[in-house]
PDB file of N, CA, C, O and CB in Angstrom:
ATOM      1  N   UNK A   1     -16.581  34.317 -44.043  1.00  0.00           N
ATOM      2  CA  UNK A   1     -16.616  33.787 -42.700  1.00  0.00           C
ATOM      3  C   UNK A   1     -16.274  34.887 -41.709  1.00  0.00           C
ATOM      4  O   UNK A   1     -15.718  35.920 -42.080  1.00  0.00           O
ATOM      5  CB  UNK A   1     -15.655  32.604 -42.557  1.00  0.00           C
ATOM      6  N   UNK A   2     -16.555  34.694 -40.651  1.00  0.00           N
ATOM      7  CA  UNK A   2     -16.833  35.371 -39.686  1.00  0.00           C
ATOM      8  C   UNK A   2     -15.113  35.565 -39.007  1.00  0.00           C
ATOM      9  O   UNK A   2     -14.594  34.515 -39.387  1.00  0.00           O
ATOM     10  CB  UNK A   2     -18.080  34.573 -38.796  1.00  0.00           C
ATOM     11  N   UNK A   3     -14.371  36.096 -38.479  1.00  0.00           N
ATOM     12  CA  UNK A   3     -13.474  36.471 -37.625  1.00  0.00           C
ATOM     13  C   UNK A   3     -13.741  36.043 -36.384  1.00  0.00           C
ATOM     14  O   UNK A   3     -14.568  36.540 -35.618  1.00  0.00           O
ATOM     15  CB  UNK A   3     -13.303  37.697 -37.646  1.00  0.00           C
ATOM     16  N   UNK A   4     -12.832  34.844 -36.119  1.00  0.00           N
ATOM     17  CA  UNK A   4     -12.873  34.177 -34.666  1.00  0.00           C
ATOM     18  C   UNK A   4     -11.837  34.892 -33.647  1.00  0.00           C
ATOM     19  O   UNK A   4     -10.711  34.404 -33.544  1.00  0.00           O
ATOM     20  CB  UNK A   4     -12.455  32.509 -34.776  1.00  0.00           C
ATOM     21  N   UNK A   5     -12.150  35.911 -32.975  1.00  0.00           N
ATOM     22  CA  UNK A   5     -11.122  36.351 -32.216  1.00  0.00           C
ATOM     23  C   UNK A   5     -10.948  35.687 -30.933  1.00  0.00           C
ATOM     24  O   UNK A   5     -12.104  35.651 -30.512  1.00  0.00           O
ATOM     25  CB  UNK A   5     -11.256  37.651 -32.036  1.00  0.00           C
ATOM     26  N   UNK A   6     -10.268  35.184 -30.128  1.00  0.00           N
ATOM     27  CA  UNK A   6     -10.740  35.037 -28.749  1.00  0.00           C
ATOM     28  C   UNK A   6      -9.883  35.916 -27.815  1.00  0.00           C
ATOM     29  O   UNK A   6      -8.716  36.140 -28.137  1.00  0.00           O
ATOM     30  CB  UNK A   6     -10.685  33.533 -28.302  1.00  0.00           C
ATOM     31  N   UNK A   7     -10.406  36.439 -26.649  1.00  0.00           N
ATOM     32  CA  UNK A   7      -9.627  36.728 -25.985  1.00  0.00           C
ATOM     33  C   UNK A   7      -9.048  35.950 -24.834  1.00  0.00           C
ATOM     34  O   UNK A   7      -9.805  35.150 -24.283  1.00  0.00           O
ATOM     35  CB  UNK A   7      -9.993  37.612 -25.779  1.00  0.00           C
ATOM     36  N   UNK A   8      -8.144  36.038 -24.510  1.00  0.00           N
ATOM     37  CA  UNK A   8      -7.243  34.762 -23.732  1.00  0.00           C
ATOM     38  C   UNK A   8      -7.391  35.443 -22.542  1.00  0.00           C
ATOM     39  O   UNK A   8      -7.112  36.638 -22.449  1.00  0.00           O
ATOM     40  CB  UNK A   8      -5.457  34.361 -24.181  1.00  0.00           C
ATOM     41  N   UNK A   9      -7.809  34.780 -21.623  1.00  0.00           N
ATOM     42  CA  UNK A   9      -8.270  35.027 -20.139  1.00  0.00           C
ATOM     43  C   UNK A   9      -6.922  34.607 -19.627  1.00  0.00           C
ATOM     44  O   UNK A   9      -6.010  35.395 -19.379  1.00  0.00           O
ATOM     45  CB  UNK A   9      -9.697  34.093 -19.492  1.00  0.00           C
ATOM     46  N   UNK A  10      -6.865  33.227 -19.480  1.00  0.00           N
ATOM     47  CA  UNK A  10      -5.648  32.698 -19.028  1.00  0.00           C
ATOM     48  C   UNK A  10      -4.675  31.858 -19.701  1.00  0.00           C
ATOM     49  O   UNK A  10      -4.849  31.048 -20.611  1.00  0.00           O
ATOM     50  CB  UNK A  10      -5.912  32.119 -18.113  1.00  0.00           C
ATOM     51  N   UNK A  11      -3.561  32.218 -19.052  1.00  0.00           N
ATOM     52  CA  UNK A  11      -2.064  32.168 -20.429  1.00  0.00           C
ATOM     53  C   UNK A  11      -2.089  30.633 -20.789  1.00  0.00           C
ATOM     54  O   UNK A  11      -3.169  30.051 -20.681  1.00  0.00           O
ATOM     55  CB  UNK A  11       0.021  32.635 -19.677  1.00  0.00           C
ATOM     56  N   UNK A  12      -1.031  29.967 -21.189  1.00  0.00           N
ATOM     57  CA  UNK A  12      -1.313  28.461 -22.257  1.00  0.00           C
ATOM     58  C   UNK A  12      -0.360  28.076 -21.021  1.00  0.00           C
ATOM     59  O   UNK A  12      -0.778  26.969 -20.683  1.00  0.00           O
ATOM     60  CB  UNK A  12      -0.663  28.203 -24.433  1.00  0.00           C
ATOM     61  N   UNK A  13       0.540  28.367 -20.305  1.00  0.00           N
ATOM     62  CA  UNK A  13       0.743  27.361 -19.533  1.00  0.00           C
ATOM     63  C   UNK A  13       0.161  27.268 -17.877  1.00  0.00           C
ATOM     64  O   UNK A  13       0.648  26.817 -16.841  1.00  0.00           O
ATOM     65  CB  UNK A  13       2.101  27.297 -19.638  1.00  0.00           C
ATOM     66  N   UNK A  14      -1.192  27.971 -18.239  1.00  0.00           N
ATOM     67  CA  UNK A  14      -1.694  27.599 -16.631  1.00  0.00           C
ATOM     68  C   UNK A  14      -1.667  26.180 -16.498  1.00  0.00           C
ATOM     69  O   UNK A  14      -1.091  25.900 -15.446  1.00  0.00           O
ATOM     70  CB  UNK A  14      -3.296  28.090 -16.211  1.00  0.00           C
ATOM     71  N   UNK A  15      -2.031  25.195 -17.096  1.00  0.00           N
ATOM     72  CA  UNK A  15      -2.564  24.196 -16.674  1.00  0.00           C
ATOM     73  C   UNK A  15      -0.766  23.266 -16.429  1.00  0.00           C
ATOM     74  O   UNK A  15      -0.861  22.138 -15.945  1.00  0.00           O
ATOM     75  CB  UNK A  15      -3.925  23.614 -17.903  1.00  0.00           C
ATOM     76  N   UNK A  16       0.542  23.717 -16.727  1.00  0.00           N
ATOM     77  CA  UNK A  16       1.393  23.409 -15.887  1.00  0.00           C
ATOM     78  C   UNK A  16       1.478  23.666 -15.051  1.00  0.00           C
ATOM     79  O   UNK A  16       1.742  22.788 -14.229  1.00  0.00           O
ATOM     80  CB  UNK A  16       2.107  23.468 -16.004  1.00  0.00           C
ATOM     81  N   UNK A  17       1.330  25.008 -14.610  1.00  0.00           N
ATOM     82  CA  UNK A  17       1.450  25.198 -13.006  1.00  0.00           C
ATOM     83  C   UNK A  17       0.323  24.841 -11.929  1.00  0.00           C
ATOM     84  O   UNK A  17       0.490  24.768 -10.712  1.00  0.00           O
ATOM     85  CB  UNK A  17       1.675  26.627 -12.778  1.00  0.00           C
ATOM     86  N   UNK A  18      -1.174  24.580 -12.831  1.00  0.00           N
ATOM     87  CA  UNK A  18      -2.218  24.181 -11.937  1.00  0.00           C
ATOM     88  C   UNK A  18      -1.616  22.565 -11.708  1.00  0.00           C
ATOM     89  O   UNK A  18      -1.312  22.299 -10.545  1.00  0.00           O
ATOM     90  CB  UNK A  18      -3.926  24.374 -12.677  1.00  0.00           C
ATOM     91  N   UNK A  19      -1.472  21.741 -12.489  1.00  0.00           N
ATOM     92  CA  UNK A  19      -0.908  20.693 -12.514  1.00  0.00           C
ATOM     93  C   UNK A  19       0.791  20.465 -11.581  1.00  0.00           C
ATOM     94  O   UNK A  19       1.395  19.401 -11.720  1.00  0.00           O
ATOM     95  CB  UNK A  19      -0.933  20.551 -13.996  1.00  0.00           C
ATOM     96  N   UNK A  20       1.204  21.280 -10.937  1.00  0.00           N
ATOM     97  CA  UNK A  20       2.530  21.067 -10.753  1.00  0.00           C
ATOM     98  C   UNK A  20       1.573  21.387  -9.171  1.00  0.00           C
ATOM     99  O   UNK A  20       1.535  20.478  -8.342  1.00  0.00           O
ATOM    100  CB  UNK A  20       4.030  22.099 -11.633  1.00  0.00           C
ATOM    101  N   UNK A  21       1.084  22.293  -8.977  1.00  0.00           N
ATOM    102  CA  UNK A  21       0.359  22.766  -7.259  1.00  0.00           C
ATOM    103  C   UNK A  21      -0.532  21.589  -7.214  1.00  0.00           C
ATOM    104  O   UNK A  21      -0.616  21.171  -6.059  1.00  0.00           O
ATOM    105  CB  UNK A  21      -0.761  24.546  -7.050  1.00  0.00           C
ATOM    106  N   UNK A  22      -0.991  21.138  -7.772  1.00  0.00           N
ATOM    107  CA  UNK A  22      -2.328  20.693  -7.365  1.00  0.00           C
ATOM    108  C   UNK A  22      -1.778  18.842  -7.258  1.00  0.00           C
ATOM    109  O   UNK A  22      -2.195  17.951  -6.518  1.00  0.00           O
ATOM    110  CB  UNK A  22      -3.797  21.227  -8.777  1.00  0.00           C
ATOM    111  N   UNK A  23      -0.600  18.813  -8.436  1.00  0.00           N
ATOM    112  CA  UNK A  23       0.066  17.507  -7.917  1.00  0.00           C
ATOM    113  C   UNK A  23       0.928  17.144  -6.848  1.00  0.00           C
ATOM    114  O   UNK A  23       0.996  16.203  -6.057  1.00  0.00           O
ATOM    115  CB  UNK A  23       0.682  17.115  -8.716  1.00  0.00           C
ATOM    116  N   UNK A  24       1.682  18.379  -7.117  1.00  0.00           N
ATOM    117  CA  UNK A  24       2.968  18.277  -5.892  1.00  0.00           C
ATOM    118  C   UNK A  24       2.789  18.836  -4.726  1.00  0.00           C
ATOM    119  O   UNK A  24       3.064  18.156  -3.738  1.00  0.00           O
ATOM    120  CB  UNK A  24       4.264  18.919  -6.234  1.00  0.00           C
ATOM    121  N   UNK A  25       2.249  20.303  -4.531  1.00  0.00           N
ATOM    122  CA  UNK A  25       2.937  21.152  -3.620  1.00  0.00           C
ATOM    123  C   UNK A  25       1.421  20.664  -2.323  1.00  0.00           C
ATOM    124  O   UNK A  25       1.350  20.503  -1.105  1.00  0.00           O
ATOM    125  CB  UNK A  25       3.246  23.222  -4.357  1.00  0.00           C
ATOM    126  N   UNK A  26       0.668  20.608  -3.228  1.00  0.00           N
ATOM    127  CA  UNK A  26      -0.618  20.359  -2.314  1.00  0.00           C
ATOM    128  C   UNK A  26      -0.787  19.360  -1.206  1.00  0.00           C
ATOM    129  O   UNK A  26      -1.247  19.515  -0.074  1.00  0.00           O
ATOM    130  CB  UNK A  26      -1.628  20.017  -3.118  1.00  0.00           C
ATOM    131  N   UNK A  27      -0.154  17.963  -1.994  1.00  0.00           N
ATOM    132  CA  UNK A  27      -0.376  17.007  -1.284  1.00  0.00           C
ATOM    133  C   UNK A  27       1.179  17.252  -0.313  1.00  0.00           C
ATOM    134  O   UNK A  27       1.223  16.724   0.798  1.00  0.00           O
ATOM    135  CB  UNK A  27      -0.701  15.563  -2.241  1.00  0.00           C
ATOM    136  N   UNK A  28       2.068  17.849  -0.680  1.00  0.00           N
ATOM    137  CA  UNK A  28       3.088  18.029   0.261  1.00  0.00           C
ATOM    138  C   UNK A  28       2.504  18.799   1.356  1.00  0.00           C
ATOM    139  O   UNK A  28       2.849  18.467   2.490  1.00  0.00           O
ATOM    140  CB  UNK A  28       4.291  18.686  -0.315  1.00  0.00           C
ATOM    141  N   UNK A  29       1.683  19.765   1.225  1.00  0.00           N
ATOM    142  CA  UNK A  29       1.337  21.478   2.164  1.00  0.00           C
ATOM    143  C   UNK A  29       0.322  19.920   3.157  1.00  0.00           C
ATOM    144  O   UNK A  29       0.720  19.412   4.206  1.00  0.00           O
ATOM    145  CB  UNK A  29      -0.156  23.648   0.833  1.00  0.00           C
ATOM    146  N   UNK A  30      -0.313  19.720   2.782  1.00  0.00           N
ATOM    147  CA  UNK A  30      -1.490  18.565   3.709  1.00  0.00           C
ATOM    148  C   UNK A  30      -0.862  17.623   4.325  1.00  0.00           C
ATOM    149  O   UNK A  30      -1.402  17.431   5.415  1.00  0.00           O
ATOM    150  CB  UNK A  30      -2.591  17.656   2.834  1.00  0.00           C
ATOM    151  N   UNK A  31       0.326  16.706   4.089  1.00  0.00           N
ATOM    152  CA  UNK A  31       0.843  15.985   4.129  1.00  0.00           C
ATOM    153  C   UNK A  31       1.841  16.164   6.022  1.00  0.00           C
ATOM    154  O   UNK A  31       1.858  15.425   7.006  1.00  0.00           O
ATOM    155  CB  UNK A  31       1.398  16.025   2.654  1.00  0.00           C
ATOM    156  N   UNK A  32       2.630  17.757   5.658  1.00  0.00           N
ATOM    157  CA  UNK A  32       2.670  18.583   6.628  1.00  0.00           C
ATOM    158  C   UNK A  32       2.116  19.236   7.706  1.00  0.00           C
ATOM    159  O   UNK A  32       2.578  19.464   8.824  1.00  0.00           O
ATOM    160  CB  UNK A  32       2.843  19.037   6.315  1.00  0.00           C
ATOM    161  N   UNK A  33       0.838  19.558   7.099  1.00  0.00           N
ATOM    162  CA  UNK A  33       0.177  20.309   8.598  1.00  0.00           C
ATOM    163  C   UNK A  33      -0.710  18.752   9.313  1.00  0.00           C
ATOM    164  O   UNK A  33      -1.273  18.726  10.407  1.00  0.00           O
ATOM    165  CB  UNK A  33      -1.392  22.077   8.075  1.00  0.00           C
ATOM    166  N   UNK A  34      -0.628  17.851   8.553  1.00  0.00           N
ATOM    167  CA  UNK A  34      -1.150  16.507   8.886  1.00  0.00           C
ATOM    168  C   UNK A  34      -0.320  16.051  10.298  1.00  0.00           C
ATOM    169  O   UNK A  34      -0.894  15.981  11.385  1.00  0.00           O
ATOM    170  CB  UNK A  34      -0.878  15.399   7.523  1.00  0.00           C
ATOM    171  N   UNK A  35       0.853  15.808  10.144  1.00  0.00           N
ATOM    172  CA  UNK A  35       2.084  15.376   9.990  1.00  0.00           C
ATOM    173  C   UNK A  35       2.024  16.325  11.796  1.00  0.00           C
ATOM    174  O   UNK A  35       1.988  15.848  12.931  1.00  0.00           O
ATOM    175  CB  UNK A  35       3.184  15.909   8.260  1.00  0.00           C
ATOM    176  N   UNK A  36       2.036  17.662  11.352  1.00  0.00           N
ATOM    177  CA  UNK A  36       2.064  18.742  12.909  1.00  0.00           C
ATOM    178  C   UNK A  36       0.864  18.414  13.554  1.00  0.00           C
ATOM    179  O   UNK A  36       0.910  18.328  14.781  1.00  0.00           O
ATOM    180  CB  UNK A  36       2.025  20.633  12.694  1.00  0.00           C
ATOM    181  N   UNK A  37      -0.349  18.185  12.901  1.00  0.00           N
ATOM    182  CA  UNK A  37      -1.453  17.750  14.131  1.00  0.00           C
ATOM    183  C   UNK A  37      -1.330  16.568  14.902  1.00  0.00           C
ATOM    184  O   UNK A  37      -1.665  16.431  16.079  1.00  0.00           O
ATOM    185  CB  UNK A  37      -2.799  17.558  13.621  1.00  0.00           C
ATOM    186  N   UNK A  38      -0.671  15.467  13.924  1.00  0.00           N
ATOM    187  CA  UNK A  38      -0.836  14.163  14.584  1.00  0.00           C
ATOM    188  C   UNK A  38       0.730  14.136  15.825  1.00  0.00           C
ATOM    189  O   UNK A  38       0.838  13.305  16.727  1.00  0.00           O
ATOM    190  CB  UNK A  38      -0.846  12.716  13.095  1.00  0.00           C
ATOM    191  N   UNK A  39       1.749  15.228  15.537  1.00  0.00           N
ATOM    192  CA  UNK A  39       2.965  14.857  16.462  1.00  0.00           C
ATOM    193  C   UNK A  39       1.985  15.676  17.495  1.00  0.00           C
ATOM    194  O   UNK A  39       1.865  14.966  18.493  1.00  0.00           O
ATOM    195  CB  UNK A  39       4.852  15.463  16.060  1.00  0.00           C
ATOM    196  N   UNK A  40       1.228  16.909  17.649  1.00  0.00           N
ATOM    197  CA  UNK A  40       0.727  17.680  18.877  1.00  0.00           C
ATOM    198  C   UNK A  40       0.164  16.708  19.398  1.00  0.00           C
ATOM    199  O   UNK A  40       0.655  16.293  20.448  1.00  0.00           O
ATOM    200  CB  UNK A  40      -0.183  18.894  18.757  1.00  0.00           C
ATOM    201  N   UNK A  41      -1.049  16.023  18.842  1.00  0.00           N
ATOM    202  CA  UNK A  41      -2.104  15.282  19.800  1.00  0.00           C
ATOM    203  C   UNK A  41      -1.353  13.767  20.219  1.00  0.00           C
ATOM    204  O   UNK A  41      -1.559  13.042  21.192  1.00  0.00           O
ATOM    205  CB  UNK A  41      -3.775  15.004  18.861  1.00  0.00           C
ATOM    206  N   UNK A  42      -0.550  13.639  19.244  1.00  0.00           N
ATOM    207  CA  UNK A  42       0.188  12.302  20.300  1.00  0.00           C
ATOM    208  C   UNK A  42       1.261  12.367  21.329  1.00  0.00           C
ATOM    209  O   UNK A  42       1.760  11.542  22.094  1.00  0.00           O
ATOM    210  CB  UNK A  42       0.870  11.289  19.479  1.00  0.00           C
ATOM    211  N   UNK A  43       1.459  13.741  21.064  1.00  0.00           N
ATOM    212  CA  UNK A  43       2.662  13.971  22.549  1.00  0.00           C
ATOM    213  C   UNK A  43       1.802  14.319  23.580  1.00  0.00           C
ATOM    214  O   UNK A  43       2.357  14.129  24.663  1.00  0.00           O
ATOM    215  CB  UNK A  43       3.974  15.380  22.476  1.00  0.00           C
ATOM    216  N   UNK A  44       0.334  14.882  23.721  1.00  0.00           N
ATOM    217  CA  UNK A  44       0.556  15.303  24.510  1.00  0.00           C
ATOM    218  C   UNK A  44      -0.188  14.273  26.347  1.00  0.00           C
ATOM    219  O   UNK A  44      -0.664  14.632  27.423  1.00  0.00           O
ATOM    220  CB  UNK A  44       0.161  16.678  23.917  1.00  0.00           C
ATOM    221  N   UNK A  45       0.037  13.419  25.907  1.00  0.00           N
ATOM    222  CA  UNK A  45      -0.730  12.429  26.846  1.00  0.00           C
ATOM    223  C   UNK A  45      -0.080  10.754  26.326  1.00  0.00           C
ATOM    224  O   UNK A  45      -0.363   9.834  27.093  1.00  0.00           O
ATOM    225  CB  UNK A  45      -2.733  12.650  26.537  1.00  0.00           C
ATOM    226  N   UNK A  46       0.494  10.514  25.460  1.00  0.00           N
ATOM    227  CA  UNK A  46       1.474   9.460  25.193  1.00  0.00           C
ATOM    228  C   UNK A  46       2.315   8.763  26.138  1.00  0.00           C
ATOM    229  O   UNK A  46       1.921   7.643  26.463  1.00  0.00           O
ATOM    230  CB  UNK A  46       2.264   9.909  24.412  1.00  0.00           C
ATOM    231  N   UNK A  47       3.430   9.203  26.667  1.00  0.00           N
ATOM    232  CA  UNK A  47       4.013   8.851  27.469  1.00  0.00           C
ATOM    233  C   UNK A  47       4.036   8.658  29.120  1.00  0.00           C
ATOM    234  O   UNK A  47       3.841   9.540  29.956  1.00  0.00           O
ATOM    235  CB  UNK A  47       4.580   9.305  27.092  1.00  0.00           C
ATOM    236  N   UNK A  48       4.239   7.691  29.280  1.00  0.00           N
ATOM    237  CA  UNK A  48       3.728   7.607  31.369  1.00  0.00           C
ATOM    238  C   UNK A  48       4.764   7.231  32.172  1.00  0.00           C
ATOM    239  O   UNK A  48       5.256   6.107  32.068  1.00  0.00           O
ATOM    240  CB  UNK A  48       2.459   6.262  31.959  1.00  0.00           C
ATOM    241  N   UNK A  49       5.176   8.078  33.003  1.00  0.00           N
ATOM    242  CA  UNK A  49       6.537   7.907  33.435  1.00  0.00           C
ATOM    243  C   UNK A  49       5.865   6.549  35.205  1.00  0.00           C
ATOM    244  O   UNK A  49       4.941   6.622  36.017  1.00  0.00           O
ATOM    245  CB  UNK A  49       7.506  10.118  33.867  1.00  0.00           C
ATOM    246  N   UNK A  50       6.885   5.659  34.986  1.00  0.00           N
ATOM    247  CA  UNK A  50       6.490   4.993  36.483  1.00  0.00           C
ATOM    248  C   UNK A  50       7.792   5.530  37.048  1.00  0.00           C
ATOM    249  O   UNK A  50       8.813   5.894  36.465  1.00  0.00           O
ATOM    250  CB  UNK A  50       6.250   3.058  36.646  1.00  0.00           C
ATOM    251  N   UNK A  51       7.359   5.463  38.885  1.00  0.00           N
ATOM    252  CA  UNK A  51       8.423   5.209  39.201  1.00  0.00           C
ATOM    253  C   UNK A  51       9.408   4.119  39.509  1.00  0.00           C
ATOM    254  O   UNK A  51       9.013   2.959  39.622  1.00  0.00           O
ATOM    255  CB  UNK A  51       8.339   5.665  39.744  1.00  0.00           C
ATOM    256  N   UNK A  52      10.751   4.458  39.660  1.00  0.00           N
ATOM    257  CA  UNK A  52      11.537   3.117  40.229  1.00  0.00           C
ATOM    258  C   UNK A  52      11.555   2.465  41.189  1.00  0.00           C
ATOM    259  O   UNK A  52      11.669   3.218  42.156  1.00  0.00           O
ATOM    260  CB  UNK A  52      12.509   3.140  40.317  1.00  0.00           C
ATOM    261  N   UNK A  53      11.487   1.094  41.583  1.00  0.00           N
ATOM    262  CA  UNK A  53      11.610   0.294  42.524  1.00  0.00           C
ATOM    263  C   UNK A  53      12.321   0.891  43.221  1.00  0.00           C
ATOM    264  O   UNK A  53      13.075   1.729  42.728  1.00  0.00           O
ATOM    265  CB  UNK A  53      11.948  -0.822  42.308  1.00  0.00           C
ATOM    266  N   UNK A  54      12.303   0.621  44.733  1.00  0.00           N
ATOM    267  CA  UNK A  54      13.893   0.700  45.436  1.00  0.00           C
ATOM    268  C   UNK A  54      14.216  -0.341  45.786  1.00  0.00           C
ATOM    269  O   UNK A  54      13.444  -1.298  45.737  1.00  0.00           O
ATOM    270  CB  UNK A  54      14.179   1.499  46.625  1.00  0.00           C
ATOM    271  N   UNK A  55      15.376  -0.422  46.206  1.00  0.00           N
ATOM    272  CA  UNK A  55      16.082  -1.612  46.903  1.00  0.00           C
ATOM    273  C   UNK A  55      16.408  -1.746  47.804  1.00  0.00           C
ATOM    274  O   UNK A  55      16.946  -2.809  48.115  1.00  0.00           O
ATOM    275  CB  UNK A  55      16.878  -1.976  46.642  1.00  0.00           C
TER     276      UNK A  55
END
């Protein structure tokens, strides 16, 4: 039989760390810059000041 060599491109625990980014850190990183677009565009025209009655 033939000699199966392989060469290992990438190490045996990539698929923990692809699995740990791609579960955790990702949806955290999106979650965040989400999070900063929606506080910019709702501050900036949100609030309406009236003025006060007098007496």
């Amino acid at each position: 039989m033939a000699e199966q060599n392989y060469d290992v491109i990438v190490p045996e625990s990539a698929s923990k760390w692809i699995g740990l980014v791609a579960g955790l850190l990702l949806p955290l990183f999106i979650g965040v810059v989400g999070a900063q677009i929606y506080g910019t565009i709702s501050s900036q025209g949100g609030e309406q000041v009236y003025p006060l009655p007098e007496e």
